[in-house]
C-alpha positions in Angstrom: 27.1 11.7 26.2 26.1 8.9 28.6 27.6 5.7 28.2 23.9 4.1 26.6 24.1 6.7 24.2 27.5 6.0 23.3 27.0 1.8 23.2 23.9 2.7 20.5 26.0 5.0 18.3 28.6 1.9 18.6 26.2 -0.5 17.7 25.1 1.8 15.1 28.7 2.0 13.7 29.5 -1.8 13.5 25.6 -2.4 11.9 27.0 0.0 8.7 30.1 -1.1 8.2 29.6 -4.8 8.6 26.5 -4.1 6.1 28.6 -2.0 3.5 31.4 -5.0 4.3 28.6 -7.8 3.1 27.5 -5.9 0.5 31.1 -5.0 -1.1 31.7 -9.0 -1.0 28.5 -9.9 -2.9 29.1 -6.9 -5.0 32.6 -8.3 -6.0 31.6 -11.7 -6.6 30.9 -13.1 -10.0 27.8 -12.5 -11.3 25.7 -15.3 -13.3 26.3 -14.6 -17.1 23.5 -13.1 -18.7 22.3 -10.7 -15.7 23.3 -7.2 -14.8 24.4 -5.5 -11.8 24.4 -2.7 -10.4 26.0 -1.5 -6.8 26.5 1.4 -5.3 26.9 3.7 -1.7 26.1 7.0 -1.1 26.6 9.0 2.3 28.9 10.3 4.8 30.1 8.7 8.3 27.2 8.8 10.1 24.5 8.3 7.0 25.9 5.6 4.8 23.8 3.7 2.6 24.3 1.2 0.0 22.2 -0.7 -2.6 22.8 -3.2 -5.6 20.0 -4.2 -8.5 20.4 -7.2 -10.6 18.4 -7.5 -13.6 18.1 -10.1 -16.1 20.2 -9.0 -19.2 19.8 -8.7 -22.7 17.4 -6.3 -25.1 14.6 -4.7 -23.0 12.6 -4.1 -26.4 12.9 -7.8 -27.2 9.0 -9.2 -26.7 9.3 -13.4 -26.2 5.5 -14.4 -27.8 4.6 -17.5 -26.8 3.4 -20.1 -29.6 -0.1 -21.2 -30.0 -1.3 -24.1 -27.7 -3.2 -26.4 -29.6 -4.1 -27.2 -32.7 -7.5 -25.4 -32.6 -5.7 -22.1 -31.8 -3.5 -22.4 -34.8 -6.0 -22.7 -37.3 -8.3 -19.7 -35.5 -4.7 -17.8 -36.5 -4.2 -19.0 -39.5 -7.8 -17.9 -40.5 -6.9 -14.8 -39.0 -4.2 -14.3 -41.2 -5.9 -15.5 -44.5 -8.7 -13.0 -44.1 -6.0 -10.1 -43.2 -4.4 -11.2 -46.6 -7.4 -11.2 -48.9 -8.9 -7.8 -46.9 -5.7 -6.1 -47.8 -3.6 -7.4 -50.6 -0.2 -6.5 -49.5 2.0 -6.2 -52.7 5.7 -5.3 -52.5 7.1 -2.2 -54.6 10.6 -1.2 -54.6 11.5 2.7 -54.7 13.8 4.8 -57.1 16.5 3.6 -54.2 15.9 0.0 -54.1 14.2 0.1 -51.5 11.3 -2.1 -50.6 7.7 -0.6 -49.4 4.3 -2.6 -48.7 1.5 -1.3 -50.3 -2.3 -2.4 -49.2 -5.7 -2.3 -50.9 -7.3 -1.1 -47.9 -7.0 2.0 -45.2 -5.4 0.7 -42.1 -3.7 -2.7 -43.0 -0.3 -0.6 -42.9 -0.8 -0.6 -39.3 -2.3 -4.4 -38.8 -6.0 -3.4 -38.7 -8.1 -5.7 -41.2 -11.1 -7.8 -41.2 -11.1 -9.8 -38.5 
């Protein structure tokens, strides 16, 4: 192996481990509260690789809807919502178990559909 060839594997070398070494120290470091982490390597000694992914924590299911803008908007939606009522009647009956169902005067209002 000629001395080039053996400068580059070097070089090579030292660019892996002083990136796993950076890495490890931001992967040991506290993490902001509410985010998520997660770090890891793969690889031998010549193919080493390592990544972390930080995410935002907290219930991916969780939709934030934003409030209406003006005051224009909130009576459009509150129209909305009066014609759903007096399309569909909801009316609450409880089961032989006590347990609460919504029933509707019309086919689809169990699903949100309604005059609009």
């Amino acid at each position: 192996m000629s001395a080039s060839r053996r400068a580059e594997a070097a070089s090579r070398t030292t660019a892996r481990i002083g990136a796993a070494l950076i890495l490890s120290i931001l992967a040991f470091s506290p993490a902001n509260a509410g985010s998520v982490s997660n770090y890891g390597c793969v690889g031998g000694w010549m193919t080493f690789n390592c990544a972390q992914v930080s995410a935002e924590g907290g219930n991916p299911y969780v939709r934030v809807v934003p409030e209406p803008l003006g005051e224009n908007e909130r009576a459009q939606l509150a129209a909305r919502d009066h014609r759903w009522l007096d399309h569909c009647h909801p009316v609450v009956h409880y089961d032989r178990y006590g347990v609460a169902r919504y029933h509707y005067s019309a086919a689809g209002c169990e699903f949100g559909v309604g005059a609009e």
